[in-house]
N, C-alpha and C positions, 0 to 999 in steps of 0.2 A: 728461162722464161723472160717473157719481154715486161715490159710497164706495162703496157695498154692489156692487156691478156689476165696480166694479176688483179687490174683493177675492175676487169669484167665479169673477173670469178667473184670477186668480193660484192659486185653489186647483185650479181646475180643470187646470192647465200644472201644476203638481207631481204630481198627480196621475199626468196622463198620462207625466211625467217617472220618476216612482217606478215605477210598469205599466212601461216600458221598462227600465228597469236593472234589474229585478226577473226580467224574462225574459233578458235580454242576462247577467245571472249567471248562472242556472238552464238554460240552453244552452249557456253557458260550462264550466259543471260538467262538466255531462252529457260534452260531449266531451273535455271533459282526464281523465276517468276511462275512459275509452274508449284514449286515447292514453299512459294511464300503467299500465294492467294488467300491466305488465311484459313477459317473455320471452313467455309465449303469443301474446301479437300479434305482435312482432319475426319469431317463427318460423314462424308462419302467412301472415304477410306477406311472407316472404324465401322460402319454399320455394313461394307460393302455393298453397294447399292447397285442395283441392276443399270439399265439404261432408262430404262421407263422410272424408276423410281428417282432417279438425276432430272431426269425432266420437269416432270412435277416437283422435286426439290428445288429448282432454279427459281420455278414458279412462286415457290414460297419466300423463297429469297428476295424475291424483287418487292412480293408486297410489305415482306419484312420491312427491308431498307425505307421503301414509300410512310411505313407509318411511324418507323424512330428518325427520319428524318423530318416529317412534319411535327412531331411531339420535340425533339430537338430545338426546328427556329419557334418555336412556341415559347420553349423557357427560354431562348435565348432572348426574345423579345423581353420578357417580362423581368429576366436578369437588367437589362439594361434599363430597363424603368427602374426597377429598384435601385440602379447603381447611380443614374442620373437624378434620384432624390438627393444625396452626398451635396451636391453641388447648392442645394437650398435649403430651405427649412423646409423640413418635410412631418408630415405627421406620422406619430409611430403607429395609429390604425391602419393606415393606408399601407405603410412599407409590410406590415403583418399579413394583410390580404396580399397583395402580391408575395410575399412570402410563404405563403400557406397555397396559393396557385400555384409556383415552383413546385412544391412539394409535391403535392396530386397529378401534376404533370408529370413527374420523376416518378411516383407511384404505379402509373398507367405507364411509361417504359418498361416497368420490370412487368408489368402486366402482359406487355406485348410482347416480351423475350419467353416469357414463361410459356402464353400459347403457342410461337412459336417452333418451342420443344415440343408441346402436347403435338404439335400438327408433323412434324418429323417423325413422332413415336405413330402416330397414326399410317405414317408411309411403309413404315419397318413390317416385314413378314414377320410370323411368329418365331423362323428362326433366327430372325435378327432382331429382337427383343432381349436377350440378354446383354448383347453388343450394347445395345443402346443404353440398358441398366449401368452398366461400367461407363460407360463414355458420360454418362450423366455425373457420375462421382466425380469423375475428373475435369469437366465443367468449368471450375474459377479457374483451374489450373493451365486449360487450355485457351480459354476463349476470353482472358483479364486484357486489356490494351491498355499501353501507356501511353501515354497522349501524344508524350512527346518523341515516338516511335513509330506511329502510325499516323496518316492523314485523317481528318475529318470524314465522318460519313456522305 
Protein backbone atom coordinates (compact mmCIF):
# COMPACT_ATOMS: atom_id res chain seq x y z
CA UNK A 1 0.00 0.00 0.00
CA UNK A 2 0.98 3.37 -0.87
CA UNK A 3 1.31 6.58 1.66
CA UNK A 4 -1.48 8.69 0.17
CA UNK A 5 -4.10 5.53 0.53
CA UNK A 6 -2.99 4.67 4.27
CA UNK A 7 -3.46 8.21 5.12
CA UNK A 8 -7.04 8.29 3.65
CA UNK A 9 -7.98 5.24 5.38
CA UNK A 10 -6.77 6.77 8.61
CA UNK A 11 -8.73 9.88 7.99
CA UNK A 12 -11.61 8.33 6.89
CA UNK A 13 -11.81 5.94 10.60
CA UNK A 14 -11.50 9.31 12.60
CA UNK A 15 -13.88 10.56 10.75
CA UNK A 16 -16.31 7.88 11.18
CA UNK A 17 -15.02 7.72 14.85
CA UNK A 18 -15.66 11.59 15.51
CA UNK A 19 -19.64 10.99 13.60
CA UNK A 20 -19.96 8.27 16.40
CA UNK A 21 -19.08 10.12 19.59
CA UNK A 22 -20.45 13.09 18.29
CA UNK A 23 -23.96 11.45 18.19
CA UNK A 24 -23.28 8.90 21.29
CA UNK A 25 -22.84 12.57 23.23
CA UNK A 26 -25.76 14.45 21.65
CA UNK A 27 -28.28 11.20 22.59
CA UNK A 28 -26.47 11.07 25.74
CA UNK A 29 -27.43 14.71 26.49
CA UNK A 30 -30.71 14.54 25.22
CA UNK A 31 -31.61 11.85 27.65
CA UNK A 32 -29.84 12.87 31.01
CA UNK A 33 -32.00 16.01 30.50
CA UNK A 34 -34.92 14.18 30.21
CA UNK A 35 -33.99 12.04 33.39
CA UNK A 36 -32.76 15.26 35.41
CA UNK A 37 -35.86 17.74 34.96
CA UNK A 38 -36.41 17.08 38.50
CA UNK A 39 -39.64 16.39 40.69
CA UNK A 40 -42.07 16.82 37.52
CA UNK A 41 -40.91 13.45 36.17
CA UNK A 42 -40.38 11.74 39.79
CA UNK A 43 -44.17 12.55 40.26
CA UNK A 44 -45.53 11.80 36.93
CA UNK A 45 -43.67 8.66 37.06
CA UNK A 46 -44.61 7.64 40.58
CA UNK A 47 -48.50 8.50 40.40
CA UNK A 48 -48.37 7.46 36.54
CA UNK A 49 -50.42 10.05 35.34
CA UNK A 50 -52.43 9.89 32.27
CA UNK A 51 -52.08 12.80 29.69
CA UNK A 52 -54.84 14.96 30.66
CA UNK A 53 -53.67 14.67 34.22
CA UNK A 54 -49.79 16.01 33.01
CA UNK A 55 -51.55 18.69 31.49
CA UNK A 56 -53.20 20.02 34.28
CA UNK A 57 -50.06 19.09 36.37
CA UNK A 58 -47.88 21.58 34.21
CA UNK A 59 -50.58 23.87 35.04
CA UNK A 60 -49.90 23.70 38.57
CA UNK A 61 -46.49 23.73 38.07
CA UNK A 62 -46.28 27.03 36.55
CA UNK A 63 -48.49 28.68 39.08
CA UNK A 64 -46.31 26.85 41.73
CA UNK A 65 -43.02 28.30 40.43
CA UNK A 66 -45.05 32.01 39.77
CA UNK A 67 -45.74 32.04 43.71
CA UNK A 68 -42.27 30.77 45.39
CA UNK A 69 -40.63 32.74 43.08
CA UNK A 70 -42.48 35.93 43.98
CA UNK A 71 -42.28 34.86 47.94
CA UNK A 72 -38.64 34.11 47.22
CA UNK A 73 -37.51 38.01 45.82
CA UNK A 74 -39.76 39.09 48.67
CA UNK A 75 -37.27 37.63 51.47
CA UNK A 76 -34.80 38.21 49.30
CA UNK A 77 -35.51 41.97 49.47
CA UNK A 78 -35.97 41.99 52.97
CA UNK A 79 -32.72 39.76 53.67
CA UNK A 80 -30.82 42.41 52.18
CA UNK A 81 -32.25 45.25 54.22
CA UNK A 82 -31.55 43.28 57.11
CA UNK A 83 -27.98 42.68 56.03
CA UNK A 84 -27.51 46.31 54.91
CA UNK A 85 -28.18 47.42 58.64
CA UNK A 86 -24.47 45.52 59.35
CA UNK A 87 -23.02 48.41 57.59
CA UNK A 88 -24.81 51.17 60.34
CA UNK A 89 -26.10 51.41 63.52
CA UNK A 90 -29.08 49.96 63.32
CA UNK A 91 -31.94 49.45 65.84
CA UNK A 92 -32.60 45.94 67.13
CA UNK A 93 -36.65 46.73 66.74
CA UNK A 94 -36.27 47.34 63.34
CA UNK A 95 -33.77 44.32 62.22
CA UNK A 96 -36.51 42.12 64.59
CA UNK A 97 -39.56 43.28 62.34
CA UNK A 98 -37.69 42.45 59.26
CA UNK A 99 -36.78 39.43 60.83
CA UNK A 100 -39.94 38.21 61.83
CA UNK A 101 -41.22 39.38 58.07
CA UNK A 102 -38.38 36.71 56.80
CA UNK A 103 -40.01 34.44 58.90
CA UNK A 104 -43.83 34.61 57.79
CA UNK A 105 -42.62 34.83 54.29
CA UNK A 106 -40.56 31.39 54.67
CA UNK A 107 -43.91 30.31 56.68
CA UNK A 108 -46.18 31.07 53.51
CA UNK A 109 -43.49 29.06 51.23
CA UNK A 110 -43.98 25.93 52.95
CA UNK A 111 -47.68 27.11 52.89
CA UNK A 112 -47.49 27.00 49.26
CA UNK A 113 -45.46 23.67 48.67
CA UNK A 114 -48.02 22.04 51.12
CA UNK A 115 -51.10 23.21 48.78
CA UNK A 116 -49.29 22.28 46.12
CA UNK A 117 -49.32 18.61 47.18
CA UNK A 118 -53.02 18.96 48.30
CA UNK A 119 -53.62 20.11 44.58
CA UNK A 120 -51.65 16.96 43.01
CA UNK A 121 -53.48 14.56 45.41
CA UNK A 122 -56.59 16.27 44.00
CA UNK A 123 -55.53 15.32 40.25
CA UNK A 124 -54.69 11.63 41.36
CA UNK A 125 -57.67 8.94 40.65
CA UNK A 126 -58.60 6.90 43.43
CA UNK A 127 -56.37 4.26 42.08
CA UNK A 128 -53.48 6.48 42.23
CA UNK A 129 -53.95 7.54 45.79
CA UNK A 130 -51.95 5.01 47.40
CA UNK A 131 -49.07 5.94 44.83
CA UNK A 132 -49.30 9.31 46.05
CA UNK A 133 -49.52 7.99 49.86
CA UNK A 134 -45.92 6.55 49.38
CA UNK A 135 -44.44 9.23 47.22
CA UNK A 136 -45.47 11.59 50.03
CA UNK A 137 -43.27 9.63 52.70
CA UNK A 138 -40.56 9.95 50.60
CA UNK A 139 -40.87 13.66 49.93
CA UNK A 140 -37.60 15.24 51.76
CA UNK A 141 -35.89 12.39 50.30
CA UNK A 142 -36.73 13.16 46.80
CA UNK A 143 -37.52 16.59 46.32
CA UNK A 144 -34.35 18.23 49.14
CA UNK A 145 -32.18 20.61 46.68
CA UNK A 146 -28.83 21.70 47.40
CA UNK A 147 -28.18 25.01 46.55
CA UNK A 148 -25.07 24.53 45.38
CA UNK A 149 -26.29 21.70 42.76
CA UNK A 150 -29.19 23.22 41.34
CA UNK A 151 -29.79 26.71 39.70
CA UNK A 152 -32.09 29.15 41.25
CA UNK A 153 -35.77 28.96 40.67
Amino acid sequence: MNKPRIINGLIFLLLITNLLLIGYIFFSKSKGLRRHEGPRNIIIERLKFDKNQIAEYDILIKAHRNAIRQSDESILLLKNKLYLNLSQESNAQINDSVANKIGTLQKQVEYINYKHFQDIKRLCHNNQLASFNALIKDITHLFSRSKSNHPPR
